[in-house]
C-alpha positions in Angstrom: 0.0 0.0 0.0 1.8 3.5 -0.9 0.0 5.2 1.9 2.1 8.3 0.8 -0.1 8.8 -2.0 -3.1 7.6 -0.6 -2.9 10.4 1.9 -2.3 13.1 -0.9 1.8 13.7 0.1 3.9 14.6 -2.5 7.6 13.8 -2.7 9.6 15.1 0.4 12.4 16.6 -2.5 8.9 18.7 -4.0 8.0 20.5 -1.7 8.5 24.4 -2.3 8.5 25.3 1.5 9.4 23.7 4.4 9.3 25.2 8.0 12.7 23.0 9.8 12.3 22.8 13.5 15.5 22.4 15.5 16.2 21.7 19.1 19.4 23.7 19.1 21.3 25.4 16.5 23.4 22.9 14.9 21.1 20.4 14.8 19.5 20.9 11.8 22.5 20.9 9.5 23.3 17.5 11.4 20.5 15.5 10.5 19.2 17.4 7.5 21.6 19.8 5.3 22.8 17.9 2.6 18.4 17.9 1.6 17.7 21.4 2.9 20.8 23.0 0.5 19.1 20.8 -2.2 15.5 21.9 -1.5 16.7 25.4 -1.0 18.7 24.9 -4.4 15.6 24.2 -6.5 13.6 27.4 -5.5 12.2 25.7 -1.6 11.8 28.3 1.1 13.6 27.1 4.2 12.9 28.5 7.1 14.6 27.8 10.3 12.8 27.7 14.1 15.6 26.9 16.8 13.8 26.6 19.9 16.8 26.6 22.5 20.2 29.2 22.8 22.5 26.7 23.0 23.9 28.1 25.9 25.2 24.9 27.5 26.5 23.2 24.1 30.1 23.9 24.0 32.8 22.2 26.2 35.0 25.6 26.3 34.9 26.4 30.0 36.5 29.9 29.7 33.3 31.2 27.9 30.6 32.2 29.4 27.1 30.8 29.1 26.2 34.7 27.7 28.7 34.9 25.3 28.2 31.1 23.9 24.8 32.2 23.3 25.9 34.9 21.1 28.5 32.8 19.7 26.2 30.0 18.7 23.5 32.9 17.3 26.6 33.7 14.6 27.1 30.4 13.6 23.4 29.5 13.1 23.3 32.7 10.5 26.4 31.0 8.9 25.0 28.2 8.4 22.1 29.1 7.7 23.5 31.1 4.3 25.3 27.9 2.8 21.9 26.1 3.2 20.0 28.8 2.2 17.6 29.6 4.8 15.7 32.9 3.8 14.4 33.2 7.7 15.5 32.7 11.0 13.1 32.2 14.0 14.2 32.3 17.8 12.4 30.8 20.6 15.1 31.7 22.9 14.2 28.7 25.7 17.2 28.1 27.6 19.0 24.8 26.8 18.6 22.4 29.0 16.2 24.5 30.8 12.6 23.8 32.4 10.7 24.8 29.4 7.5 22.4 28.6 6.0 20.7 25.5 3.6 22.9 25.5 5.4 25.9 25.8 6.8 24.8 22.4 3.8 23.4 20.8 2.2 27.1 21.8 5.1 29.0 20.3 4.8 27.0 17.0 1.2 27.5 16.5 1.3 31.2 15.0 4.5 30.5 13.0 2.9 27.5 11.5 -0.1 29.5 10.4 1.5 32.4 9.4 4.2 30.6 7.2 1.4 27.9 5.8 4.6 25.2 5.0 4.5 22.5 2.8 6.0 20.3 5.0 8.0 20.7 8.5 11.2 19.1 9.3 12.4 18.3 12.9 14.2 15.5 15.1 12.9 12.0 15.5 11.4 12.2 19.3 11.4 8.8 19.7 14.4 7.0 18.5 15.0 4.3 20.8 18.1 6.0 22.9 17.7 9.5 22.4 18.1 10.5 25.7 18.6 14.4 25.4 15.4 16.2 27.2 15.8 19.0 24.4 15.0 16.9 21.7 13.1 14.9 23.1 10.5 17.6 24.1 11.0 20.1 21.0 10.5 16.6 18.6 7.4 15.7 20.2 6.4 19.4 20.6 6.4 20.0 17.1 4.1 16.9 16.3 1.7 17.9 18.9 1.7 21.7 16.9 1.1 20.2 13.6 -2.2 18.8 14.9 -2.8 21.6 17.1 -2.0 24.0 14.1 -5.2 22.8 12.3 -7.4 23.1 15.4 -9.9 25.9 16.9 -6.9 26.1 19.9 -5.4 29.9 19.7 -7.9 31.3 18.1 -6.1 34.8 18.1 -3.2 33.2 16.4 -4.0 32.8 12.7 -6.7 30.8 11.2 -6.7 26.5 11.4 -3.4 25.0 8.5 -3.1 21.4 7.9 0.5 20.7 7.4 0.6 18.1 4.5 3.6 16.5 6.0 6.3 15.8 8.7 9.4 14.5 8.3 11.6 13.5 11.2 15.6 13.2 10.7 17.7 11.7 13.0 14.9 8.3 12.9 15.0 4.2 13.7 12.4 4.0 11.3 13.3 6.1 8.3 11.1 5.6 5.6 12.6 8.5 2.9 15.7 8.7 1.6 17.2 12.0 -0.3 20.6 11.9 -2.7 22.4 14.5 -1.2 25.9 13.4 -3.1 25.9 16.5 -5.0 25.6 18.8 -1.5 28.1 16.7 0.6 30.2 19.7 0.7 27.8 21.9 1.5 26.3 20.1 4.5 29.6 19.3 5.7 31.1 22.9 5.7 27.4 24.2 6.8 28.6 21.8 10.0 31.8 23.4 10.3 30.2 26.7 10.3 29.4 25.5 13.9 33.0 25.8 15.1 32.1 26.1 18.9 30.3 22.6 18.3 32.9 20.6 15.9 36.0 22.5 15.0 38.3 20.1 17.3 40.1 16.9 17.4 37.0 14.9 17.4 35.7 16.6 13.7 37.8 13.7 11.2 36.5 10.6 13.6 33.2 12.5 12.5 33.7 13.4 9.1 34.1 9.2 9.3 31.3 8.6 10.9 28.7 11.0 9.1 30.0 9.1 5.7 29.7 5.9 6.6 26.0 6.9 7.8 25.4 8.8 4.5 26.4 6.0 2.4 24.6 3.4 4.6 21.6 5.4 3.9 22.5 5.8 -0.1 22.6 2.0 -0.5 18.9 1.6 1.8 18.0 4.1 -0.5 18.9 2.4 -3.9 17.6 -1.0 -2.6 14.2 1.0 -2.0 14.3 1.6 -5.4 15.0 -1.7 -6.5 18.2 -2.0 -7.4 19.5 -5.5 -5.4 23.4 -4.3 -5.6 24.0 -1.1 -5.7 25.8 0.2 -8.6 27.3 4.0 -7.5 28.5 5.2 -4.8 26.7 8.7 -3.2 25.6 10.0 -0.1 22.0 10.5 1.3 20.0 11.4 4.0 17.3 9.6 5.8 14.0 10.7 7.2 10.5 9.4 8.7 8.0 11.0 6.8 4.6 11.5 7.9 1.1 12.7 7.1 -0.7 14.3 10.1 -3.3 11.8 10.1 -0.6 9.2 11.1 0.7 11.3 14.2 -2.7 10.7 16.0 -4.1 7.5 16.7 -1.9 5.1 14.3 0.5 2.8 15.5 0.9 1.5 12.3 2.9 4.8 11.3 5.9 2.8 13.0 6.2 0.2 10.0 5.2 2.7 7.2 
């Protein structure tokens, strides 16, 4: 059953706006860069929510928790510009801090109607050891939004959207895979552009590791397409694509 287009969802790589949800500000060039540059690339509007400051990411003691904020704020712009984000939106909870759910779902709700996206990108809540409460709680946040989004809640905040479709990065259960081999570069360097995060002795073990996922996820992706042994070599990205109708209700979404 291709419940994708059953439930009226066009191709993730399609979609000509696409609101991208991030528990901090590094995150979404982690788990998604290499398709947001390509999206971005073929006329998408990507606009970037990062719900936390980041203050307590870094492991340079001699900074202040103040200035890392600013620090991060820099390198989210930088970033931003290789991907090409054409807007930036700041929640401004603390990280780490004793922020709820639904202070994020509430927060969401007006940028959701106001930007009307074709499709909203964020971290997989519930892979089976995230442990980090940020993205734990901004992952599931954003679900809860998306339905929320299309309700009579907030009344003052924008009339009812339906988001066509949610696609979670960082997922167990990825069910859509992007070519991003000709934007390797770009998400890598968009990465980088997070020095206070990665520009250290750990950043080759992870160039390593990021490729080895990226072409694990190239070959899942060209045995999805049929192709029993794989024939080029590339890079791609994975996701967990959703309709709304599958985030409410339907435990079946796990296996689709």
């Amino acid at each position: 059953m291709d419940i994708q287009r059953i439930l009226g969802m066009k191709p993730l790589t399609d979609v000509k706006s696409v609101l991208c949800v991030q528990p901090h500000p590094d995150d979404n060039e982690v788990g998604a860069g290499g398709t947001l540059a390509r999206l971005a690339a073929n006329g998408c509007l990507v606009h970037y929510v990062t719900v936390t400051d980041g203050r307590y990411g870094g492991s340079e003691c001699a900074v202040s928790a103040e200035e890392l904020v600013r620090v991060r704020q820099a390198e989210l712009r930088r970033a931003g510009e290789m991907v090409g984000v054409v807007h930036h939106h700041e929640l401004s909870f603390e990280d780490l801090g004793h922020y709820s759910e639904s202070d994020v779902m509430s927060a969401l709700i007006p940028i959701l109607r106001e930007k009307r996206p074709e499709a909203v990108m964020t971290v997989d809540p519930w892979a089976p050891y995230e442990a980090h409460p940020d993205h734990q709680k901004v992952g599931r946040a954003v679900a809860a939004a998306v339905l929320a989004a299309n309700s009579s809640i907030h009344a003052d905040c924008g009339q009812p959207y339906n988001t066509p479709m949610v696609a979670f990065y960082a997922s167990a259960y990825p069910n859509t895979y992007v070519d991003i081999t000709d934007f390797w570069d770009v998400k890598l360097a968009s990465i980088l552009a997070h020095e206070s995060q990665f520009a250290n002795d750990e950043w080759p073990l992870l160039v390593q590791y990021f490729e080895h996922q990226a072409r694990q996820y190239y070959g899942a992706m060209q045995m999805a397409q049929g192709v029993a042994e794989p024939l080029t070599a590339g890079f791609a990205e994975a996701f967990k694509v959703l309709s709304p109708r599958q985030l409410h209700f339907f435990p079946a979404a796990l296996h689709m």
